[in-house]
N, C-alpha and C positions, 0 to 999 in steps of 0.2 A: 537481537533475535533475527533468524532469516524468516524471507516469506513463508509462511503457512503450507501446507501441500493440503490438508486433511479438513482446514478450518476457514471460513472465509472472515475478515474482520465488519464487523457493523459498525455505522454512524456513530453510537453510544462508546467506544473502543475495546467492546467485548467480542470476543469470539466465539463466530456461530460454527456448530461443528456441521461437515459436510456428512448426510445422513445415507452415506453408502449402501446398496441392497444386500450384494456382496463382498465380504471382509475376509483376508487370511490370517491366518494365525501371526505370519511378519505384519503386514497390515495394522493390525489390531495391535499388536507392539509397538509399532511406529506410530500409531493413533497419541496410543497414552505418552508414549516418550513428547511428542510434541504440546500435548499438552501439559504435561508438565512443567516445559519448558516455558509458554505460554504463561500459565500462572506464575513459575519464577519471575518474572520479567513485569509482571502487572502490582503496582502499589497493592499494599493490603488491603486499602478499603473496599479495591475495586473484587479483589478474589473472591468472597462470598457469593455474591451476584455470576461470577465467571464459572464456577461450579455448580450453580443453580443450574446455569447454563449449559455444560457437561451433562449433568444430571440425567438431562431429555432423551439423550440416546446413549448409548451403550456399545460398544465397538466388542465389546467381548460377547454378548449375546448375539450381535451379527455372526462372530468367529465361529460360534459356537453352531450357531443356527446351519453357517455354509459346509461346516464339516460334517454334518450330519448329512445336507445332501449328497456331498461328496462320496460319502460312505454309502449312501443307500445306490449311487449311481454305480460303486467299485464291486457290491456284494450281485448288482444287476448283471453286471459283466461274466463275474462270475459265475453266477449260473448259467446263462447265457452258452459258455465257454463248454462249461461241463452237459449241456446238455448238446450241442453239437458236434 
């Protein structure tokens, strides 16, 4: 497996995820794809625990979270536009 972009490794050889504020939709793709990869690569007794670990943050609800600013920033503009 190549180095990590998204995860940092701990002492224990589990993978801590990097708890980004903001996340895009590639992003958050690229999240899971590496993780997935990740737990391919990790013996099975260890994956339980490495999903535990997963678990704690959530890259889709960052994706989710940042597009909704994004959208309230674009409908801003828009009026913005329309009233000038």
């Amino acid at each position: 497996m190549t180095t990590p972009r998204f995860h940092t490794e701990k002492a224990d050889g589990l993978y801590q995820p990097i708890p980004f504020l903001f996340v895009t939709r590639r992003m958050c793709a690229e999240i899971l794809a590496e993780r997935e990869a990740i737990l391919d690569a990790q013996p099975a007794a260890t994956r339980k625990k490495q999903q535990a670990l997963f678990a704690r943050y959530n890259p889709e609800l960052s994706a989710t979270a940042f597009s909704g600013i994004l959208d309230l920033f674009d409908s801003h503009q828009g009026t913005a536009r329309s009233h000038g």
